[in-house]
N, C-alpha and C positions, 0 to 999 in steps of 0.2 A: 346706404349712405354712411361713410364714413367719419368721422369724430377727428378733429383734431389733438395729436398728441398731449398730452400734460406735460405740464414741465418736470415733474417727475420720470415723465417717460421719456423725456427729452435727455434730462442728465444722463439715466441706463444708457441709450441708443450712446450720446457722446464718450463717457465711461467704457463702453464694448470697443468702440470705434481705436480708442489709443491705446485702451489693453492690445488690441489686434498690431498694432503697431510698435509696442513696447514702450509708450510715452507716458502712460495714465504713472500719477505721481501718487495724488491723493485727493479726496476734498476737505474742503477746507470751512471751518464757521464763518461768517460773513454777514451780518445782519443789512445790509446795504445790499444783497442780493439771494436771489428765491435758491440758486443752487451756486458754489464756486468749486470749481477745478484744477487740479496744478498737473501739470505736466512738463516732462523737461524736452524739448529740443533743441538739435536732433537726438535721437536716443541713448541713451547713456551718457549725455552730454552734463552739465552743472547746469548750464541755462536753462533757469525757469520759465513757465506760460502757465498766465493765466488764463480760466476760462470760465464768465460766469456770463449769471444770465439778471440785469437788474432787476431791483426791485421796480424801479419805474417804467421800464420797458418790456411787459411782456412778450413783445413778439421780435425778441433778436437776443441773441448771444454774444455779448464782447470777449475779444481774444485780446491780451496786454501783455506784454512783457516789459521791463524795464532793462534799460540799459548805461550801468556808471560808466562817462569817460575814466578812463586809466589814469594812476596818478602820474606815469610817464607821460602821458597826453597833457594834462593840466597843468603839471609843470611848464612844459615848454609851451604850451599858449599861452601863460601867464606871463613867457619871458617877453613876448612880442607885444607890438605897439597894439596898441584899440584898432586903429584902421588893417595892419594886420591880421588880426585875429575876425576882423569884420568880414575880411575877405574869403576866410574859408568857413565861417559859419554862413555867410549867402550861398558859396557854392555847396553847403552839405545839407542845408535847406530846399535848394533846387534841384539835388538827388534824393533827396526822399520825398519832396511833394509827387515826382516821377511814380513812388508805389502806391503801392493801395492801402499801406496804411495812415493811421496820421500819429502825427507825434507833438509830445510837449516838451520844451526845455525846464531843467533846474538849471539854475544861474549859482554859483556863487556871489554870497551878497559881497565881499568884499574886491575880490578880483574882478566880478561881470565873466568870469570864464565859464563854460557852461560843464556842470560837472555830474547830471543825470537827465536822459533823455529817455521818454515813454514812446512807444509805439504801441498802438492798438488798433484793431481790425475790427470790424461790423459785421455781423451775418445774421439777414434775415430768416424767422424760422422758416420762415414759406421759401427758402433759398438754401435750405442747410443740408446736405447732403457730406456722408462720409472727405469725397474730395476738395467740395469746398472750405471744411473746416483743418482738410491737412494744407490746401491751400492760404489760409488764413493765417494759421501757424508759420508759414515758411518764410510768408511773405515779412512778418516782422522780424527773421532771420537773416533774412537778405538786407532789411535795413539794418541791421546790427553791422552785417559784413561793410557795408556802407557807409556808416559813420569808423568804424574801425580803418577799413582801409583809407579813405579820403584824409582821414587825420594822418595815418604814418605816411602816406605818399606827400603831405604837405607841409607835416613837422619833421620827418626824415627821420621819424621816431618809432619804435616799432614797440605796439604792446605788448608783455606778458601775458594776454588774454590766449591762451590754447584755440587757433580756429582749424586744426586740421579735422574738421567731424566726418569728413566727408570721408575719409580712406578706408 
């Protein structure tokens, strides 16, 4: 009969898991969770991922990344009307509900422009395997691409955010 892992043994196994991939960042103190993780994807990249395990939840791992709009971006939504600016935060809402992660807006209180968006992924331990946590990872990459491009295809604005990772 087998034992389920500790969360101890948990962090090692994920720790191995992004060393093997060149992402393991560091960890991090965290009193709000039993282990936290950083890592940057994709590798060698700036972008941060989080990866911790709550305190309240022992039995899953959150994956987070956050993501500031650009202040190219925020400018020019700021320039446009409310309705707008309405119109391409419904269609960037209905491209990310599409992933698997979910996300929260920061607003500017004085604009209403939205000027930091979180994405975060769930993974249950009974579900955690090496590829679903690179899968997890990627997936709040792909919404980064997501908010990124939908903004410059709509503001005709292109950010200084480097997304060549892939080459």
């Amino acid at each position: 009969m087998s034992s389920e892992p500790t969360a101890e043994e948990w962090k090692e196994t994920i720790t191995r898991w992004l060393e093997e991939d060149r992402l393991f960042r560091r960890e991090m103190e965290d009193d709000t969770a039993t282990f936290h993780l950083t890592c940057t994807y994709p590798s060698g990249s700036p972008r941060l991922v989080s990866i911790a395990q709550p305190n309240d939840y022992k039995d899953r791992i959150v994956i987070a990344s956050g993501t500031p709009i650009s202040l190219e971006h925020q400018r020019a939504l700021s320039r446009l009307s409310a309705e707008e600016r309405n119109k391409i935060f419904y269609d960037l809402r209905m491209q990310l509900m599409q992933r698997q992660s979910s996300f929260e807006v920061t607003k500017d209180g004085k604009t209403g422009v939205w000027s930091h968006i979180l994405l975060t992924n769930t993974v249950f331990l009974s579900e955690l395997t090496k590829p679903a946590l690179i899968r997890g990872i990627e997936d709040g990459f792909k919404g980064f691409l997501i908010i990124v491009w939908t903004l410059d295809h709509h503001l005709e604005v292109h950010s200084e955010e480097p997304l060549h990772y892939f080459s």
